[in-house]
N, C-alpha and C positions, 0 to 999 in steps of 0.2 A: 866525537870530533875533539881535537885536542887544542887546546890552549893556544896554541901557536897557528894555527888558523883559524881561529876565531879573530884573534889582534890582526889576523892578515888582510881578513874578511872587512874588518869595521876600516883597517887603514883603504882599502881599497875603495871603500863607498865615501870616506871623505876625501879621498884624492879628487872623485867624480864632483864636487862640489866647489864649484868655481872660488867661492871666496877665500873656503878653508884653503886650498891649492894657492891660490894669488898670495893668502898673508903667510904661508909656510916658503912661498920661495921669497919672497920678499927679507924674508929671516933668514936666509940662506945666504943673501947676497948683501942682506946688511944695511936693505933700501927700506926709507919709510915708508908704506903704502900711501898709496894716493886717498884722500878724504872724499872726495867726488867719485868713488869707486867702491870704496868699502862703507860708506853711510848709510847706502840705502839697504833696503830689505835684502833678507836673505834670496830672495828668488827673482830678485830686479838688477838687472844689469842697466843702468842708462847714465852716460856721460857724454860730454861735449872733448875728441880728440884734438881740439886745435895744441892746446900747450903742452902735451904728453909726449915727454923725451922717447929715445930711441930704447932706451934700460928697462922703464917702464911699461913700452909698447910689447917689448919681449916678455913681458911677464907676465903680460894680460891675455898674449897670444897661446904663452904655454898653458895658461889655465882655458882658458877657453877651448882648446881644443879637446878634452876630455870631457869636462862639467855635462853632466846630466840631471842639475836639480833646477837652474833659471825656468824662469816661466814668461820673463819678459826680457830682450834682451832692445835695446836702444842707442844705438851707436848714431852721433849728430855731429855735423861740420858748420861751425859758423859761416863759414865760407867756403864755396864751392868753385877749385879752381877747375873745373870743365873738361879736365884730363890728367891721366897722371904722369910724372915725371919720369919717363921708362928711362933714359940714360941711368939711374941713380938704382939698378937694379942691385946689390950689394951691400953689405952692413960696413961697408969702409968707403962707400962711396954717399951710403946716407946719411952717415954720422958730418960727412962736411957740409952739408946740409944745414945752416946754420937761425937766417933770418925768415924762414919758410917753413910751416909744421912739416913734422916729417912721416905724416901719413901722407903726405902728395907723393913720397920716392914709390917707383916700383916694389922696391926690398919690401915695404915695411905692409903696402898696402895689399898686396900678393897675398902675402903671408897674410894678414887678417882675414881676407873673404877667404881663403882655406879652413881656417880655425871657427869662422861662423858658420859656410855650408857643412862642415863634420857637423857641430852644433846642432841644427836643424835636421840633420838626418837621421842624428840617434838618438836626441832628446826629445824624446815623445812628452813632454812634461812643456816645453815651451808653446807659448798661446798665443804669444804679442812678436812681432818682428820691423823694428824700423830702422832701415836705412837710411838717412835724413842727411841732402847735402852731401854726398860720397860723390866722386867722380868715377859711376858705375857705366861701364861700357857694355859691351858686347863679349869681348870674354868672362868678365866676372859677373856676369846675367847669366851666362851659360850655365855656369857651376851653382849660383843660388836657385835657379831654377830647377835645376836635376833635383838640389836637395829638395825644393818645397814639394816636389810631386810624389816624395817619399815617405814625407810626415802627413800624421793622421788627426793631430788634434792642434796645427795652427789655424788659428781663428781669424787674426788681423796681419794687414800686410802695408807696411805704408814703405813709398820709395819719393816721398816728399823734397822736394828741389833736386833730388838727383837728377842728372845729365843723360836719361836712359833713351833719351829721342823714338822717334818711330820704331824701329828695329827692337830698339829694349820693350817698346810696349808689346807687340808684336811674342818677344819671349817670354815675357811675362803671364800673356794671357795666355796662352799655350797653355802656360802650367796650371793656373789658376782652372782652365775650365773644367778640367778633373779630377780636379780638388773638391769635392762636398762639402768640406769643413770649414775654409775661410768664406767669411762671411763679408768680409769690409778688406778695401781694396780700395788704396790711396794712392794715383799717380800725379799731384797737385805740383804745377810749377815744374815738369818733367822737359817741357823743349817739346810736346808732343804737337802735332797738325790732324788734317783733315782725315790722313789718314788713318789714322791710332783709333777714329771713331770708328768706321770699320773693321778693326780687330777686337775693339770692345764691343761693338754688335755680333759680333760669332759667336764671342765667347757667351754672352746672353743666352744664344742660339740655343748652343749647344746644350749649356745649362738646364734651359728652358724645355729641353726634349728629356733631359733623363728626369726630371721634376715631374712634369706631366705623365709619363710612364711611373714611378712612384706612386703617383697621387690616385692614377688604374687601379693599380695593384692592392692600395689601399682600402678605395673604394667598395672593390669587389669585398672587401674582409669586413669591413666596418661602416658599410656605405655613405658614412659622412666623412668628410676630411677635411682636416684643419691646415689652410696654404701654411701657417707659422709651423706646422712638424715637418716641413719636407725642409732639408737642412741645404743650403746653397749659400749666393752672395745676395745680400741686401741692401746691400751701399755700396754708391761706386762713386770716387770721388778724382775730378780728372780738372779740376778748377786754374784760374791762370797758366792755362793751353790756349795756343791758335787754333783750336779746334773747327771754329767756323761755322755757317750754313751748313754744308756738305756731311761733318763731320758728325751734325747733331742730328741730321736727316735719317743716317742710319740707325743712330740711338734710337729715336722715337718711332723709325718704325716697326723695330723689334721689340717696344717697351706697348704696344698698342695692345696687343693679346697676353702680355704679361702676367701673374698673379700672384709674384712673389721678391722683386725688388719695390722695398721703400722709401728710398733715397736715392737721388741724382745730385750731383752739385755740378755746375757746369759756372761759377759765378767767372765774370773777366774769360771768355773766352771768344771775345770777337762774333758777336752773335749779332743779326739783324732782324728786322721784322718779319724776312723770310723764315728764319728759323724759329721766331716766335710762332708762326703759327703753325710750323711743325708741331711746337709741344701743346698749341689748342690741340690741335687733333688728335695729338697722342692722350690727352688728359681726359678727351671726350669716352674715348675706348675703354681706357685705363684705370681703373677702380681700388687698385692696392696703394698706389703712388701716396707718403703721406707729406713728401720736402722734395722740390724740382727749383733750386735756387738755382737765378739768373740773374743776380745782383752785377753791378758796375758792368755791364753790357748795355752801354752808354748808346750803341747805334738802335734800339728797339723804342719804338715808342710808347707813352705814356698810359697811352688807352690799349695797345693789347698786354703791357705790365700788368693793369687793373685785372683787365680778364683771366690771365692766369692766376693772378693772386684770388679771383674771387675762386675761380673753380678747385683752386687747392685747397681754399678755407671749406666750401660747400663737401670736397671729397671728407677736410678732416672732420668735420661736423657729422657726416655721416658713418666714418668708421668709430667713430665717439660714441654715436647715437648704437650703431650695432652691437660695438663693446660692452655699454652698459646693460643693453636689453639680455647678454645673456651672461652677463654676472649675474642679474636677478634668476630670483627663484622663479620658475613658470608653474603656473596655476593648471593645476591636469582639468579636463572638462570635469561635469557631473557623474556620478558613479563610478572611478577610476579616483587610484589611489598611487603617490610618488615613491617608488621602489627604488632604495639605491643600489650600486651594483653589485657591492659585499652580501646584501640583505636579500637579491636577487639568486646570487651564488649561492647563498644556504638552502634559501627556497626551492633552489631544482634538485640540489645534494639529495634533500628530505622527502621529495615527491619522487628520484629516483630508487631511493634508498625502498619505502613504502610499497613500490612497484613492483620489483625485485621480489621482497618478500611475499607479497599476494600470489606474484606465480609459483614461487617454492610452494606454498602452503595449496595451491590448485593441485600440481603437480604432485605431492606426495598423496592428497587427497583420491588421485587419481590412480597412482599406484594400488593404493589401501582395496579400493573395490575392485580392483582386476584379481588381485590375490585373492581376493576373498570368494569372488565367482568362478575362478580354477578350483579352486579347493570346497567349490559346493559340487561343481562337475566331476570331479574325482571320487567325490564319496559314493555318490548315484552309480557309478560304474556305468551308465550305462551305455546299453546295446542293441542295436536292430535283431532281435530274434523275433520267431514264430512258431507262436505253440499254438495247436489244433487240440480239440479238444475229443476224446477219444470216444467214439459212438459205433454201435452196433450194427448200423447201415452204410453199407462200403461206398454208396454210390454216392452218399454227402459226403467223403472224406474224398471220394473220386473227382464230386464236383471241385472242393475246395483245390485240391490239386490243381487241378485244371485250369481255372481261373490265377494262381498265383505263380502257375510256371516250375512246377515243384519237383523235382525228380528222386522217387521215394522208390525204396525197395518193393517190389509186387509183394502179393499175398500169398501166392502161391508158392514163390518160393520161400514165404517165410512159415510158410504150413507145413512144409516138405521138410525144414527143418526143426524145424519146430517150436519155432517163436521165440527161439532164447536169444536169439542177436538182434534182435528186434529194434532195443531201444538203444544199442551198441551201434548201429550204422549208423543212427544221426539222420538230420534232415537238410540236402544239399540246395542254397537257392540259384535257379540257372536264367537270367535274362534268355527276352523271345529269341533274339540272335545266334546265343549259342543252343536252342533247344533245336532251329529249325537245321542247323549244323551236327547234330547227333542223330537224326532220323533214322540215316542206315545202321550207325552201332547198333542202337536199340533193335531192328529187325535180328539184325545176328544173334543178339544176345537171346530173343523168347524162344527163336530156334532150338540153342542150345539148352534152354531150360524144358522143353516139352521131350526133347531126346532121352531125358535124365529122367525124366517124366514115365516114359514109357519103359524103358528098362527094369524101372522100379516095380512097375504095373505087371509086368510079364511077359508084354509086348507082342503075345497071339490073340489075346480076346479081342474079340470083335466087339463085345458090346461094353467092356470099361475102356478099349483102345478109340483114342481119340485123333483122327486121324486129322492131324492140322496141314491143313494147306493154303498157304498164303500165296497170294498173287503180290506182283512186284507194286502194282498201283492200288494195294488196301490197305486200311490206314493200320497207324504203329498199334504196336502191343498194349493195350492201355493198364492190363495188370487187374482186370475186377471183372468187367461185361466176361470174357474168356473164362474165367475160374469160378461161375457160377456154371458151366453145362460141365462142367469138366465133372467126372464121379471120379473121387478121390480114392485109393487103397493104400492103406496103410500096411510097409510090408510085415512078414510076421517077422 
């Protein structure tokens, strides 16, 4: 990469940098920077725009609409004129604009809430957002809203004295409820009523349903779950609103099965006994709740004050009392030893590891004697044969025959030739199935041997001709009982 993108590179990342940008155009134009603007930290935007000319306000706009390093940005109105000046939409018509901050003109106010929702929607780096005092409507709710539903790591949202009425709460919460990340959520001194607590109870709702589906999911993996990892809102602060009975009704009935906001503030909102004892009954339910202020709500009387105060001190005493019991170390029973989870992940590494090896070392083991029993069977060679053992009485070589199924050349014929092929023919083993299947061969065949028989003999004599006559139902040839009456002639 060359030298001249590199410089282009670094200029480009400090242009992204609100302050470096503010004090380069400031020098450009020859204006001293504002000390309430370049004082604080690098990553903190927070000043009060009452006295901030129109020069000025253009400077802070161009920077801001770029800057991707702020992490908190804090924009506050001492005073809150309740709307803004739309006639004065133009930088020639807000510059006449004289005894009156000139963030009230359209021109200038327009242009800011553009330069902060860009802000909010690429600066993944900002955590803090307060709009404090602004005279925010219903269109520029519209546009902060879009941005918050696009950023993933703001945290806090405060819209403290602005003028956002029921409607503004209404868009607000919309955005907020599908948001997991911000956590604290300030509409304090907003113009809000009875109804804004039913848009704050949805939004709980809602919450409340993808938190418990997490905290499932969790369950099933690690079957304990900690309410503090499931990431949502924990404070909700809606203070000096006409919020009312009605308003708080909703709150606390949705706050009854709750287990993961900690904080309500409801101080100065026109609250009565009736609504006091909404938040008994919510508090009875309710076990997470650790601050449910209901300060300067002058119409509630003394003795149900007390009671909420008592049950809030007894809820914090007891998440105090839970807190510490498992900070401490816990004592394992008798015979059981405290494993931590590093020392536990070695422990199975080493018992798998071990495992492993045993079955290799089984496994070759086992190989080792198969080889070794082929290669004892291979030597032996051996084979079903059958040797008889060779005796001068035909009728035991006849028996042995008989009983094994054996189909052996006769005698006769091996006489007639004279016993030289003898041990040349071999000995054929024939199962009972196929012997009872050869019956007729065999009659044909002794025919043809006593044919050969006589031809040899001479074939007139009477008393060496053997006149064989077999009947169709006499049994086979058997090769021995026959070639004893037989008188043999040997020819010349």
């Amino acid at each position: 990469m060359s030298k001249c993108s590199l410089s282009s590179s670094k200029k480009t990342n400090r242009m992204r940098n609100f302050h470096f940008r503010y004090q380069e155009l400031c020098r450009s134009k020859n204006y001293a920077p504002i000390p309430e603007v370049t004082m604080k930290s690098p990553s903190l935007l927070d000043f009060f725009g009452d006295r901030i000319h129109i020069e000025d306000w253009l400077l802070i706009i161009k920077s801001l609409v770029y800057d991707q390093s702020l992490q908190n940005i804090t924009l506050k109105l001492r005073k809150n004129p309740g709307h803004v000046l739309e006639n004065l939409n133009t930088i020639k018509k807000a510059r006449m604009l004289k005894k009156q901050p000139v963030i009230w003109t359209r021109f200038i106010f327009c242009n800011l809430i553009n330069a902060v929702s860009n802000n909010i929607e690429h600066n993944q780096n900002l955590t803090i957002l307060k709009l404090e005092g602004l005279p925010i409507d219903y269109e520029y709710l519209m546009l902060i809203a879009k941005a918050v539903s696009k950023n993933e790591n703001l945290q806090i949202l405060s819209f403290n004295r602005s003028s956002i009425n029921d409607q503004g709460c209404d868009i607000i919460c919309n955005a907020v409820k599908y948001r997991r990340n911000i956590e604290f959520l300030s509409m304090s001194q907003c113009q809000l009523t009875g109804s804004s607590g039913n848009h704050i109870a949805n939004m709980i709702r809602l919450q409340k349903i993808y938190r418990y589906s997490d905290s499932w999911q969790n369950a099933l993996r690690y079957n304990n779950v900690d309410p503090e990892s499931i990431p949502g809102l924990r404070s909700i602060i809606i203070s000096q609103n006409n919020i009312g009975d009605n308003g708080i009704e909703a709150i606390t009935e949705i706050l009854k099965d709750d287990a993961f906001i900690k904080e309500i503030d409801v101080s100065e909102c026109g609250l009565t006994d009736a609504g006091a004892k909404f938040i008994i009954d919510c508090l009875k339910l309710n076990k997470t709740l650790t601050e449910f202020r209901i300060k300067r709500n002058n119409e509630i009387s003394k003795a149900l004050l007390q009671t909420i105060y008592a049950q809030l001190e007894n809820l914090y005493e007891k998440i105090k009392y839970y807190e510490r019991k498992l900070s401490e170390d816990p004592q394992p029973p008798e015979g059981y030893t405290l494993i931590k989870t590093d020392e536990l992940e070695s422990i199975i590494k080493e018992r798998d590891e071990y495992k492993n090896k045993a079955i290799s070392k089984l496994n070759s083991r086992k190989v080792f004697y198969l080889k070794k029993m082929r290669k004892a069977l291979s030597e032996t060679k051996y084979k079903e044969t059958l040797r008889f053992p060779k005796t001068s009485n035909n009728s035991h070589s006849h028996h042995i025959l008989e009983s094994h199924k054996i189909k052996r050349t006769p005698p006769l014929y091996n006489n007639l030739v004279g016993g030289g092929i003898e041990k040349s023919m071999g000995d054929t083993v024939q199962t009972p199935v196929s012997y009872q299947k050869n019956q007729l061969s065999k009659q044909s065949e002794e025919q043809n041997l006593f044919k050969i028989f006589n031809d040899m003999s001479g074939g007139d004599n009477n008393d060496n001709n053997y006149n064989h006559q077999q009947s169709k139902n006499a049994p086979p040839f058997s090769g021995i009982d026959e070639a004893k009456s037989v008188k043999m002639k040997r020819p010349n």
